[in-house]
N, C-alpha and C positions, 0 to 999 in steps of 0.2 A: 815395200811394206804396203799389205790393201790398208784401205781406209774405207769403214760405213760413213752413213751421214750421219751419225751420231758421234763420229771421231773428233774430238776438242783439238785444235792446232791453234798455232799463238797469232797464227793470221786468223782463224774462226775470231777468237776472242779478241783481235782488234778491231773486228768489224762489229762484232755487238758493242762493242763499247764508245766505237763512234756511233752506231745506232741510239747509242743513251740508254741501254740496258743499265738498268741498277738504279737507275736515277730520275730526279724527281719526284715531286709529292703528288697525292690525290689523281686527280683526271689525268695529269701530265706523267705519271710514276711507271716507267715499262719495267715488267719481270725481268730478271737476268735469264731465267730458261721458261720458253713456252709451251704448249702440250705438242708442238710438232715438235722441241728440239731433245724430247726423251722418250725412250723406250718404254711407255707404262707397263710397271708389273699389273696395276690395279687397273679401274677407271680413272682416266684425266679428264677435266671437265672446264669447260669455260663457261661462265657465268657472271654476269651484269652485278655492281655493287653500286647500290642506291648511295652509300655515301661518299664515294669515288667518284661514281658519273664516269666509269669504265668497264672494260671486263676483262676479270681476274682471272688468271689460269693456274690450276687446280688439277696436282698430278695423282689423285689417288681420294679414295670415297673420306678415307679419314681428314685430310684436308678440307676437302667440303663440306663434312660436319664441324671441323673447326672453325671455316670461315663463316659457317650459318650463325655459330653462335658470336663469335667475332662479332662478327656483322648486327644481330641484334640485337647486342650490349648497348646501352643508352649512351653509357659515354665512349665509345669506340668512335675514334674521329678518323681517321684513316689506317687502313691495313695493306701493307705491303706483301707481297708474296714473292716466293722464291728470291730475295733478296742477296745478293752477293758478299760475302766477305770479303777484306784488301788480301791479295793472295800473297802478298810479301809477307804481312803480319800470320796470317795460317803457317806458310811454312819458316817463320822463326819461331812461332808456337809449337810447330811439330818438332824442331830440331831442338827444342830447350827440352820437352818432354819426350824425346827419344821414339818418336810416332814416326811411321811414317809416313808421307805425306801425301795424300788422294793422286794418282796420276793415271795417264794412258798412254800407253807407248811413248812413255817417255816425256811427256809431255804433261805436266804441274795442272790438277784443274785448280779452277775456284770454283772453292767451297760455297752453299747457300743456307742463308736461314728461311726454313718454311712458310714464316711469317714476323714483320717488324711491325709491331703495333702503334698508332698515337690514341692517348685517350685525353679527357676531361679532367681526370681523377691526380688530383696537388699531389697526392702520394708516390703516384705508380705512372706520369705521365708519358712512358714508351718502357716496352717492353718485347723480348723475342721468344718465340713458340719453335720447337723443332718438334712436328707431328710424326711419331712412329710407330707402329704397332708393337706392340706388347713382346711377341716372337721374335720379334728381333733384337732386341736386346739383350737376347742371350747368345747377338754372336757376336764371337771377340774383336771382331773386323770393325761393325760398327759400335760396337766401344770405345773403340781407340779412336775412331772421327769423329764421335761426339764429345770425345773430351778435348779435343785442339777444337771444336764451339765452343764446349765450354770454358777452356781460358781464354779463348780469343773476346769473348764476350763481357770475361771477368775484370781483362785489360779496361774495356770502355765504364764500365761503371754503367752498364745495362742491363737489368735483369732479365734471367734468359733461363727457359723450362720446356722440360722433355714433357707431351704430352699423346699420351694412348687412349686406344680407340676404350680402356676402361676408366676413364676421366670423365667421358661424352655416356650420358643414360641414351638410350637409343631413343625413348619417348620424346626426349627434348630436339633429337634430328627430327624425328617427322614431325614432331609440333613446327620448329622455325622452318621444315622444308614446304612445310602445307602453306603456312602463313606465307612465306615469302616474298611471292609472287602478286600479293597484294597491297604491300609495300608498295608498290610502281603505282597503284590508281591511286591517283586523287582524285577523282569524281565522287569523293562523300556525297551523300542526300542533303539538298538544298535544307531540307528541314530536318536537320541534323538533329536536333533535339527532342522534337517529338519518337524520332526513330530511337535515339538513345531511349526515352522513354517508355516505349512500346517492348523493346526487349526486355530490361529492366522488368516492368512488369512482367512478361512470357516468364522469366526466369523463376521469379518469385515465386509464380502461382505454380510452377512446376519444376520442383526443386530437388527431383530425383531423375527427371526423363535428363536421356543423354541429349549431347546438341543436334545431333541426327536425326532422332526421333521427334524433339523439339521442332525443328523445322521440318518436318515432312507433314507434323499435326498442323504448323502452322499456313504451311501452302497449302492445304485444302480446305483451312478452315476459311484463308483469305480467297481462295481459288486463286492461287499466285504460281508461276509456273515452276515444275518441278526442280529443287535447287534453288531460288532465288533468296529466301529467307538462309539457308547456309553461309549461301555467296555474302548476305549481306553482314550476317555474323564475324565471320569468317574477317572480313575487313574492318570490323570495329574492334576484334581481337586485335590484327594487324596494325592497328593504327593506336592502339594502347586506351581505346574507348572504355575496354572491361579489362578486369587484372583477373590474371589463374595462374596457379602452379604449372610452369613449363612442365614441371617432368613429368605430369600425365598426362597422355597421351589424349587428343583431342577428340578420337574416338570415344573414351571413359569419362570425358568429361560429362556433367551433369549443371542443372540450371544452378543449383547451389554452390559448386566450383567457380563460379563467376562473381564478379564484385565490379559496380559502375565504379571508375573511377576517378577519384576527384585534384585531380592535378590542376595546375594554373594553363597549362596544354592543353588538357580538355576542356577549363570553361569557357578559355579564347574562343577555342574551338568551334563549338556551340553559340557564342555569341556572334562570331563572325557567321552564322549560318542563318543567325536571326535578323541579319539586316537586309 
């Protein structure tokens, strides 16, 4: 019998699981499958999680618009990716529900949830995401695997949701993909406040010009180099200085889509920039 490397055997899977695959929270938490241990139909993607302080692997685009917005939920306290099911409890789910049960040559996988959520929120304090596109759902294959999740899931008394690339507005991926990256600086302007200020006013006085234009007027009116006045936008967005409607796109925005905002975060904020 050939075997690729993507062949699951019960020696594979005792060696991730003395690896600590599956396990662990936050910084400490490894995937049960990495972007080398699948075949991508899509883009896989590896990508830094500010609130993790790791990096998250990410088998497909739709993934990584879920984890962007994951990730920029205020109360998202940690997200788990490709998270493993107990495969004991899958395949009594699948033989109670007559499914059967994911395998390879004979050999039983374990099943994964896309993502296992922690948040803030009294209500909803953990919850699982299994990201799929749309087209797939109409085959019966993965029908039947999503429902031994979805009992397996039912058993815990964990709330657990199928989600499609038509859930995610596309404007709100490249809003959190733009923003992203700006997340990692903290190099705020020492005089935070006046820069809040200075925008604040830009905005005002020009409450139709998009952000683009806005800062391209305002680096040559400051003779500031080309870009710098975006960049610095750009991260006071990022850092929740201004509030705007995610789901238009950041190109469309205008100075009136913007609002300073008045959180106990930002007058810390600010005040700690005044000492």
């Amino acid at each position: 019998m050939t075997h690729n490397k993507y062949s699951p055997s019960e020696a594979l899977f005792h060696k991730w699981i003395k690896e600590g695959r599956g396990q662990g929270k936050g910084q400490d938490y490894k995937p049960w499958l990495t972007v080398r241990d699948v075949p991508s139909l899509g883009r896989s993607h590896r990508i830094f999680g500010f609130k993790s302080q790791r990096t998250h692997h990410l088998l497909s685009d739709l993934e990584l618009a879920a984890f962007f917005i994951l990730e920029w939920h205020p109360q998202t306290q940690d997200v788990r990716e490709q998270y493993p099911l107990q495969r004991d409890i899958t395949l009594e789910v699948a033989q109670e529900a007559g499914i059967k049960h994911p395998a390879t040559s004979g050999v039983a996988n374990y099943m994964s949830t896309d993502f296992l959520v922690n948040t803030s929120a009294a209500a909803r304090p953990l919850f699982a995401i299994q990201a799929k596109r749309s087209e797939d759902l109409t085959n019966a294959r993965t029908i039947e695997k999503l429902e031994i999740e979805r009992r397996y899931w039912k058993q815990t008394g964990i709330p657990w949701f199928i989600l499609t690339e038509r859930d995610i507005p596309t404007a709100v991926t490249r809003n959190i993909e733009w923003l992203y990256p700006s997340q990692a600086e903290s190099a705020i302007s020492n005089d935070l406040a006046q820069q809040l200020e200075f925008y604040e006013h830009q905005l005002q006085e020009n409450p139709t010009a998009t952000l683009v234009a806005l800062s391209k007027s305002i680096d040559m009116a400051y003779d500031l180099e080309l870009g710098q006045s975006l960049r610095e936008l750009r991260q006071l967005l990022a850092k929740r200085f201004f509030s705007f409607d995610i789901r238009i796109e950041f190109r469309q925005l205008t100075g009136a889509d913007l609002t300073l905002s008045s959180t106990i975060e930002t007058l810390e904020a600010v005040h700690a920039s005044d000492k």
